[in-house]
C-alpha positions as CSV (number, residue, x, y, z in Angstrom):
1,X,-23.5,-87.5,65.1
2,X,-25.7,-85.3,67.3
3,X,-24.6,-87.0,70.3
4,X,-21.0,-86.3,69.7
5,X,-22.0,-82.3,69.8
6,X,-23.8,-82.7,73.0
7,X,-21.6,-80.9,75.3
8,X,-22.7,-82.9,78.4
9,X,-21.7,-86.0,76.9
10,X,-18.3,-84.5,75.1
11,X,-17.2,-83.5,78.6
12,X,-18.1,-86.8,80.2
13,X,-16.8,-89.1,77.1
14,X,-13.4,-87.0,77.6
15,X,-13.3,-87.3,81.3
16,X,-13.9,-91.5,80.4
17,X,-11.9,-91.6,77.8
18,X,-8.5,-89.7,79.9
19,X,-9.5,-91.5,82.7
20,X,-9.3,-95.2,81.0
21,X,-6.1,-93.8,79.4
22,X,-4.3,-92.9,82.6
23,X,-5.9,-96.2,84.3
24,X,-3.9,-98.7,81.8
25,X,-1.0,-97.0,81.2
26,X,-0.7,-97.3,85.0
27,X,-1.4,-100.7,84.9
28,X,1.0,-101.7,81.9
29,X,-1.7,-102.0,79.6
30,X,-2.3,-100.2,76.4
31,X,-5.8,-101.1,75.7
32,X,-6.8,-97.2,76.8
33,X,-4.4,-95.8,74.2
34,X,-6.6,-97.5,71.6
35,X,-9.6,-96.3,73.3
36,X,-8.2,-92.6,73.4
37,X,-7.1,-92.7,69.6
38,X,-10.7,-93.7,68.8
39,X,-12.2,-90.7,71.1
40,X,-9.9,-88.6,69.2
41,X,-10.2,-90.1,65.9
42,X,-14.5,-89.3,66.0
43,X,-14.1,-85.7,67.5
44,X,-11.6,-84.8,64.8
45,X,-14.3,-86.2,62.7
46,X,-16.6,-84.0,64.0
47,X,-15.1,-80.8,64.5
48,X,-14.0,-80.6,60.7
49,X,-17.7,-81.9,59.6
50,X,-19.2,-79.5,61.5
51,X,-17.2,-76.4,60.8
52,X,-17.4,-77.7,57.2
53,X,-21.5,-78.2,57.5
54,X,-22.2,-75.0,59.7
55,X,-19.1,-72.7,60.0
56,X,-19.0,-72.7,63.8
57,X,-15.7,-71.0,64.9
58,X,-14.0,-73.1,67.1
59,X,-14.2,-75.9,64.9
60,X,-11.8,-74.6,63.0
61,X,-8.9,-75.5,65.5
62,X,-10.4,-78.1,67.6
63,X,-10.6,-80.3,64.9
64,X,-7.0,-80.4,64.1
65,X,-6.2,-80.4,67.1
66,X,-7.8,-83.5,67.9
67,X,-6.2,-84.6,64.6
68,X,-2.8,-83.9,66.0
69,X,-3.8,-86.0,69.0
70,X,-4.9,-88.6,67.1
71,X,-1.7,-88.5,65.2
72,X,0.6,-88.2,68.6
73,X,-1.3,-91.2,70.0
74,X,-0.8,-93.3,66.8
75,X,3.2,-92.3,67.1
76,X,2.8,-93.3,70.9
77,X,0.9,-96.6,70.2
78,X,3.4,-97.7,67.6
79,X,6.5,-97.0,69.5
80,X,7.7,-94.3,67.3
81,X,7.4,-91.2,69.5
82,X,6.6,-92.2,73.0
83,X,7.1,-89.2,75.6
84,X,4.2,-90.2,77.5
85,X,0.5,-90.7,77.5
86,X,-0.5,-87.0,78.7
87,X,0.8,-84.9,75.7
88,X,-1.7,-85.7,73.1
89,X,-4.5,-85.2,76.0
90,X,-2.2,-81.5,76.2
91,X,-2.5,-80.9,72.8
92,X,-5.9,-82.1,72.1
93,X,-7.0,-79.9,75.1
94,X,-4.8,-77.2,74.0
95,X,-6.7,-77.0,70.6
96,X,-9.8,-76.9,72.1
97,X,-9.0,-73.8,74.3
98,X,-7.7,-72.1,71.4
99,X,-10.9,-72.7,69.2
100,X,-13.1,-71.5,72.0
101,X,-10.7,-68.4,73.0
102,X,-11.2,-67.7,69.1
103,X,-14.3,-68.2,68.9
104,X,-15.4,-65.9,71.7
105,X,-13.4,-63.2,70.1
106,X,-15.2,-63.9,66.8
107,X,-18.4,-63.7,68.8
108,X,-17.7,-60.4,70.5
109,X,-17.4,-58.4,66.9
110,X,-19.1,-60.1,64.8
111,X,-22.0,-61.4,67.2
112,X,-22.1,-65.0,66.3
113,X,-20.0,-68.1,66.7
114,X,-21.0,-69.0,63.2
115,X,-18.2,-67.9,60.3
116,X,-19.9,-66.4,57.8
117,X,-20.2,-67.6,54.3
118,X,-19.5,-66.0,51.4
């Protein structure tokens, strides 16, 4: 799991990971949609382990936000809410820009990026 919370490869697994989506889905294939649902499916994963295990802040929305992705992608890949392959990249990226913008507010008055435990 340590590899998933390197930020290096986070950045470059999601840059893959968008980039296989958007190549498919512009080929007619859906094979990237499965590989987009899995990269979503082990950060969501993560982000609630972690903020579970160690309280960092911006766990706390990245994780479902990657949930909700993984959820929107599972709608898309079934055929049950298809509005295109770019939303639950929106909303997983969305998430993660929330959690950090949270987090760096948490950071600024309390000094940490750890919540703290009671």
């Amino acid at each position: 799991m340590k590899l998933l919370g390197d930020m290096r490869f986070a950045w470059a697994a999601g840059i893959i990971a968008s980039f296989l989506d958007s190549w498919s889905v512009a080929h007619g294939q859906r094979w990237g949609d499965f590989f987009a649902l899995a990269f979503f499916v082990a950060y969501a994963y993560y982000c609630i382990r972690n903020f579970i295990e160690c309280g960092e802040v911006h766990c706390a929305f990245s994780g479902p936000g990657f949930v909700l992705a993984a959820i929107l992608m599972t709608l898309r890949i079934t055929g049950v809410f298809d509005r295109g392959y770019g939303i639950p990249w929106v909303v997983a990226i969305a998430g993660l820009i929330l959690g950090y913008a949270v987090q760096f507010i948490y950071a600024t008055r309390s000094g940490s990026i750890y919540k703290k435990r009671r």
